[in-house]
N, C-alpha and C positions, 0 to 999 in steps of 0.2 A: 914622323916615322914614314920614311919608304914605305910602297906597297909595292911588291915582288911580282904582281899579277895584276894587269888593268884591262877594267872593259867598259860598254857605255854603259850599262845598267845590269847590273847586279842584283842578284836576288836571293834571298834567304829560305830557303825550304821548298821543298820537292814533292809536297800532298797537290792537293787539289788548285788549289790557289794558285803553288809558285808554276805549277804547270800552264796552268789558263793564261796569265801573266806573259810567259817564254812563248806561247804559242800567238798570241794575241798581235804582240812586239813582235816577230820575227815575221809573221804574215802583212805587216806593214812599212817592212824596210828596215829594223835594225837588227842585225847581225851581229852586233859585237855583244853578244851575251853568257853570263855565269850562275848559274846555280850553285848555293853549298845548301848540303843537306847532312844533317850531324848523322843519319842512319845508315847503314851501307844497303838500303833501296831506295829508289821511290815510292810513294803511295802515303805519307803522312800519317795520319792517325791508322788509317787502316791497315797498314805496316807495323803498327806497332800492336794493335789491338786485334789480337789473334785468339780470344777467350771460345771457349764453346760457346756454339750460340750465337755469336758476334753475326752481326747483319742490319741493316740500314733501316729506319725506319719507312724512310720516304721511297715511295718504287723508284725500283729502277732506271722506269723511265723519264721520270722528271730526276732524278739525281743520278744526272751524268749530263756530259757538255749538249748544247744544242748542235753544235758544230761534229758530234761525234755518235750519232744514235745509233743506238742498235736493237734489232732484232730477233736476238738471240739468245734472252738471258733465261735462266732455268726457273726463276719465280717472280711473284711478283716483286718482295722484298729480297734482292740477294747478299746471298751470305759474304762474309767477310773474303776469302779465296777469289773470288768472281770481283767482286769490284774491285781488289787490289791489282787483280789480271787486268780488269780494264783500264784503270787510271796507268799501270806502267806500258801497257799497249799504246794507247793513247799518246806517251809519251816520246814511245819509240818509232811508230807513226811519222809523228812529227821534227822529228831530230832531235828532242828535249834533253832526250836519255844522253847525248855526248856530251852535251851543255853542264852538267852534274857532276861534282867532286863532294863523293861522297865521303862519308865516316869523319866530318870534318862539323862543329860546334864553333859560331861564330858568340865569341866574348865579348868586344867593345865595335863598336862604330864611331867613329867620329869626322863631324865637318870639317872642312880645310877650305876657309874662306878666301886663302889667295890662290890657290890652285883649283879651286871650282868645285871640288869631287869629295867624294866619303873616301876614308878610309876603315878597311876593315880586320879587325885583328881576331884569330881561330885558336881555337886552343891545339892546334898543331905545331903554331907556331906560325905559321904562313901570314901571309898580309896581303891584303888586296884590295884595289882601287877603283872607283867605279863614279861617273858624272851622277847614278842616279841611284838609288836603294830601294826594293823592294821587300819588306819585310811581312813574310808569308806565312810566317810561325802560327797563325791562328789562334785558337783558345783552347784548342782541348788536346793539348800536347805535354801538358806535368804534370804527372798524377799526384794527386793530391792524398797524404797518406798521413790521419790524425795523430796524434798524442797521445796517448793511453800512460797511465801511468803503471809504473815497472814494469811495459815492455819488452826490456830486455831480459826479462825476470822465465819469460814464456820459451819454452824447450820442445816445443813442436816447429813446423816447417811453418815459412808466411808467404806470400808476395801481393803484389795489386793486380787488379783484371788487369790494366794495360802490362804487365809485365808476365803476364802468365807464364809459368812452369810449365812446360808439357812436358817436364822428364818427371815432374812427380805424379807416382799414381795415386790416383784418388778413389779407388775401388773399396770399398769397403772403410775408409776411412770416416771419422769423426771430424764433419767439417764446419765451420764457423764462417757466414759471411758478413763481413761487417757493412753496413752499406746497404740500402734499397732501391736505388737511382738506375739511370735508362742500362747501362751494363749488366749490373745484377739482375737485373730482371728478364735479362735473355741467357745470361749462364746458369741460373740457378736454376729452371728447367731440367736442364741438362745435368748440372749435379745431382738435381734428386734421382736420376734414373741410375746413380753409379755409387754415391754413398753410401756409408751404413746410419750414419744418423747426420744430418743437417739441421744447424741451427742459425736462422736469419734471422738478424740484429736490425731493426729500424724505426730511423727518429720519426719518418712521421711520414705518410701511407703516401701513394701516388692515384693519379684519375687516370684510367684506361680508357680506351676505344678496342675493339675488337681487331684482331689481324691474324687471320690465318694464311697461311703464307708454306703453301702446301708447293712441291711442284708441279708447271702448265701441263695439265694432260695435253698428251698429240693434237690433238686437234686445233686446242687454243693455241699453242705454241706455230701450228701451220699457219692459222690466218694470221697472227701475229706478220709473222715472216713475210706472208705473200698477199696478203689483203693492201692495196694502197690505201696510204691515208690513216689507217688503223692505229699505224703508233701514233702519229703526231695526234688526232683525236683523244688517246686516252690520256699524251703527255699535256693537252690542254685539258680536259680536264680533272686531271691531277691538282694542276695548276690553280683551278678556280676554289679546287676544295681545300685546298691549302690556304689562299685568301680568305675564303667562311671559316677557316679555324681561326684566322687572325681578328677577320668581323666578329667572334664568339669570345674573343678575349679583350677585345677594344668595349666591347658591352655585353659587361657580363651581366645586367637585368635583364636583357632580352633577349638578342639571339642568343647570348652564351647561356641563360639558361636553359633553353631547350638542346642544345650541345649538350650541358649538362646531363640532363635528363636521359639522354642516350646514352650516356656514359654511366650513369645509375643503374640504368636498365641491366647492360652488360655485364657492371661487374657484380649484379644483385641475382643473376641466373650463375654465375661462377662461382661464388662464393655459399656453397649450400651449409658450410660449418659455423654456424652463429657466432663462437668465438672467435674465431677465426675473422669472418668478417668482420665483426667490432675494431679488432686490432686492426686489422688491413684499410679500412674505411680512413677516408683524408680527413683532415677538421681542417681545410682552408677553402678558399672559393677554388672554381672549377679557372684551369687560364693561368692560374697565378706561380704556378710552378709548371713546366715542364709535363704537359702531357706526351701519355705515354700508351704504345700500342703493343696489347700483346693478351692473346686468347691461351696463354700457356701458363702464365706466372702464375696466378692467383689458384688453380686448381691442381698448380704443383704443393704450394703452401699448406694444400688440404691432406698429404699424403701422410701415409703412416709415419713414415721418417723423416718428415722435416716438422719443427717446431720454430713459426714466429714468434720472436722475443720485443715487447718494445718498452720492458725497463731498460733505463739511460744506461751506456756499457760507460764504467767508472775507472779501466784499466783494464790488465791483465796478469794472469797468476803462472805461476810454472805449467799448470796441465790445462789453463783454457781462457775465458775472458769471463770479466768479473763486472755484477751488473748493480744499479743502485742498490736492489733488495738484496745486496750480499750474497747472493746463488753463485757460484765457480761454473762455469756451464764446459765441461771438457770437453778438449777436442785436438787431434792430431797437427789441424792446418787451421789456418786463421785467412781468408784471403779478403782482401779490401776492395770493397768496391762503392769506395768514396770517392770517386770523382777525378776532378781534375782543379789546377787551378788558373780556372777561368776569369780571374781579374787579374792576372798576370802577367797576359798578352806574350810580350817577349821578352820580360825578363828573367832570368837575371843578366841577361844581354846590358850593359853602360851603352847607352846612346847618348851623344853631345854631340844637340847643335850648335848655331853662330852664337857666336858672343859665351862658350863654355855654356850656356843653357843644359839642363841634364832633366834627360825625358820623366825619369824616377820621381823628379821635383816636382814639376811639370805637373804630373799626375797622379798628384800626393793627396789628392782629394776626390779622387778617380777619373778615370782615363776619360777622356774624347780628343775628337777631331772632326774636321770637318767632312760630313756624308762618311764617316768612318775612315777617314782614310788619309787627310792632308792635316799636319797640326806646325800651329805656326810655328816658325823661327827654326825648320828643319830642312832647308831646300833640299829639292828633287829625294825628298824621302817618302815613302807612299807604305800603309797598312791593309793590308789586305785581311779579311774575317776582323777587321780589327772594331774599334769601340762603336758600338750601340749598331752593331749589323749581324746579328747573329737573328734567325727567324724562329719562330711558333709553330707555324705554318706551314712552313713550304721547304726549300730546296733551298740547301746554303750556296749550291750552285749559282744557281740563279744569280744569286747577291754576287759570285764569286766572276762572273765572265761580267756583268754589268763594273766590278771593279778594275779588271784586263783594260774594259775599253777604254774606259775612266783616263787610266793612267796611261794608255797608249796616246793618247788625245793630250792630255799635259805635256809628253815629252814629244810630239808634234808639236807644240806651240812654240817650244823652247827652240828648238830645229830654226821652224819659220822666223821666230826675230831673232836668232841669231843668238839667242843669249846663254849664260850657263849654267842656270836652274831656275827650279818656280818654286816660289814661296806662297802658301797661304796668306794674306792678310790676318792680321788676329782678330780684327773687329767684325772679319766675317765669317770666322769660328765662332768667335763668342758669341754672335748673333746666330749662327745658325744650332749652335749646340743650345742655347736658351728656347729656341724655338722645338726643338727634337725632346726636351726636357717637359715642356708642356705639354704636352700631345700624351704625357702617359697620365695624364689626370683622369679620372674618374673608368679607368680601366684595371683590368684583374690583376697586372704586373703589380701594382703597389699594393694590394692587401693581404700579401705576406712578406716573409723574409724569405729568399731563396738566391739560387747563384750567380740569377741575374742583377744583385743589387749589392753594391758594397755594404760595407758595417752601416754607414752612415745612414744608408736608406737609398744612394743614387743608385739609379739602375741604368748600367755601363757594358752590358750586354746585348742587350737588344735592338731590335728598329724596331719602333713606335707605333709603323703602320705598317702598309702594304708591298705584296714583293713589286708591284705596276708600280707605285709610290718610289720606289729605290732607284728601279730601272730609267724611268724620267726625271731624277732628278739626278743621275749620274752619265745622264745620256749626253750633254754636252760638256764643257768647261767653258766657264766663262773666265774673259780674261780677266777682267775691270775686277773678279774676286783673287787674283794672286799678285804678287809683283815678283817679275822676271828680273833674277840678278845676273851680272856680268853681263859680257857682250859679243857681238862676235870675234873682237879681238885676242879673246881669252885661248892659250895653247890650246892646242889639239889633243888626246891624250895618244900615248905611246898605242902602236899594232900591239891588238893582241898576237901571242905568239901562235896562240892553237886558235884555226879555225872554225867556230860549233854553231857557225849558222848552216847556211844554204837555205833553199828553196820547201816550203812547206811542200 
């Protein structure tokens, strides 16, 4: 198949990552670069996840580029509006934003061993070619929306947090949230101040940290701005506390149980309604799922009009959702706030590498790659948020510009000898994916089930260690770990037709 559209390095998705990525590349000499992005903006997840309440865990000032800080955001956590301003600022800044063809969903990939390059096919129909592939889709881009059975049986209104309704009002309504996870538990706040009754459905409690996330009075907000050194001091450390949360879950007999401990404290001052606290209280270790920051949830739960439910929801009935104990729990709206699906990476995307290899197969027993990012038998293909780099801890940033440089560095190599992609070695996936696989032994990720781990038990989410640990070992490329195919013999690819570089 022709591709209609060629450039040297193409890249898939326009959040955080494909941004870092185009900015990374094009501050180091290449020019010929394409974004698709299936949304008609930029900003990724935050673009699409426009829920009340919506806002970032991590401050601000460590989640956002190092190359891009600012001193001027309204809190310490900002809300969803503000970061999306930033990441498309950012992008416009940079020239990003020309690079972008948006409202376009790329369908298959595939290698093309005699001509060097990916070819890419969109559900527009378009095609496009490119020496190298960046695939930036990250993890928390498909919501993830269960089964119930008879479903379609249910005669009120639904949708998922990422797909939020804002034309429906929810004043006064009878509302149903399925779901207890990091979204719910920043909208449901927010519902209880507007519904007439709310009822939260969940399988099984989360661990809190406290976060009030009031806006900077004047004053902070001034030295903020004008004090030298002030930001970078609080984004270090941020940084280090975000480390002690990942030391709190690498061991959790000792520092994590004092983590713990703090975390008890917090939610045992919140939680003044004994029932209520029983149900809301985790039965897993502290670490092992998804901590979660929030001085609002738990004391929403306590109001007149909302009732936690956590018999198992068994379906749904015409007028509401129907729970183990056979209770009908009515309700107007049903809205989901189940997640996403996080072992899914970028499919339902068909990727084929050399020799017909197909990614799906590949990682049919779940996903890796090398440092998250290079999987063998897929030249000049690179993952960005992809397998076992997603943090606890810290700033997926962080992980996100250490991956930019990663792969700027690859396709400098490719450059200097001439040649017309890099391939992983497999022996040095499979040795280092063995080696990232141990590292989670006698830590809190294995002693539950949660999103970070497939059915089987591997856990295909995460990095193991530390965000310093990521940053150094993606800080070089070594060559002796890939083999460069083709040569400088290999065509040239055709001018792009549209210019969307220039000068950072």
């Amino acid at each position: 198949m022709s591709a209609s559209a060629q450039s040297e390095v193409l890249i898939v998705g326009a959040g955080f990552g494909g941004i870092a990525a185009a900015i990374e590349l094009q501050s180091h000499g290449f020019r010929d670069i394409r974004i698709l992005e299936k949304a008609p903006q930029a900003g990724g997840t935050w673009f699409h996840n426009s829920y009340p309440g919506a806002a970032c865990d991590v401050p601000s000032h460590l989640y956002s580029y190092s190359f891009a800080q600012r001193r001027d955001w309204t809190r310490l956590c900002s809300p969803q509006s503000e970061i999306l301003a930033y990441a498309q600022g950012v992008a416009r800044d940079h020239g990003v934003d020309r690079m972008i063809t948006h409202d376009t969903t790329v369908t298959a990939c595939t290698w093309d061993p005699d001509a060097l390059r990916w070819t890419v096919e969109t559900d527009t129909g378009a095609t496009y070619g490119a020496r190298a592939l960046v695939l930036a889709t990250g993890q928390l881009h498909q919501p993830a929306t269960p089964y119930l059975a008879d479903a379609e049986s249910f005669t009120g209104h639904s949708f998922h947090s990422a797909e939020w309704d804002h034309d429906y009002d929810l004043a006064g309504k009878r509302v149903a949230v399925i779901g207890t996870g990091a979204s719910a538990v920043q909208f449901v706040p927010e519902l209880q101040k507007v519904a007439g009754r709310l009822s939260v459905f969940q399988r099984s409690g989360n661990w809190f940290l406290p976060r009030e996330n009031r806006p900077y009075p004047a004053p902070v907000r001034a030295a903020i701005e004008r004090v030298p050194g002030l930001q970078a001091a609080r984004r270090r450390f941020l940084y280090e506390y975000g480390e002690l949360l990942t030391l709190a879950i690498r061991h959790p007999n000792t520092v994590g149980r004092l983590v713990y401990l703090r975390s008890a404290a917090h939610m045992k001052r919140q939680l003044t309604d004994p029932e209520v606290r029983r149900k809301a209280w985790p039965d897993y270790t502290f670490g092992c799922k998804r901590v979660l920051f929030s001085s609002a949830y738990l004391p929403a739960l306590q109001q007149p009009n909302v009732e936690l439910v956590t018999d198992r929801v068994t379906g749904l009935a015409p007028t509401g959702v129907v729970t183990a104990d056979g209770r009908i729990h009515e309700a107007d709206c049903i809205i989901y706030g189940t997640g996403f699906r996080t072992n899914d990476f970028m499919f339902p995307m068909k990727v084929t590498g050399a020799g017909g290899r197909d990614l799906a197969e590949d990682w049919g027993s779940g996903a890796h790659a090398h440092l998250g990012i290079s999987v063998p038998g897929y030249p000049s293909l690179f993952v960005m948020y992809g397998p076992n780099t997603n943090t606890s801890g810290g700033s997926i940033i962080i992980y996100l510009e250490a991956q930019a440089r990663f792969i700027r560095k690859a396709l400098q190599a490719v450059r200097e000898r001439g040649a017309g992609a890099i391939d992983v070695r497999e022996d040095v996936e499979q040795a280092s994916d063995r080696a990232l696989q141990t590292r989670f032994a006698g830590t809190a990720w294995t002693l539950c089930d949660s999103w970070y781990r497939t059915e089987e038990g591997r856990i295909v989410a995460n990095w193991p260690g530390y965000m310093r640990e990521y940053e150094a070992a993606t800080a070089e490329v070594d060559p002796d770990e890939f083999l460069f195919v083709g040569h400088a013999g290999s065509p040239p690819l055709p001018a792009d037709p549209l210019d969307v570089g220039g000068p950072v």
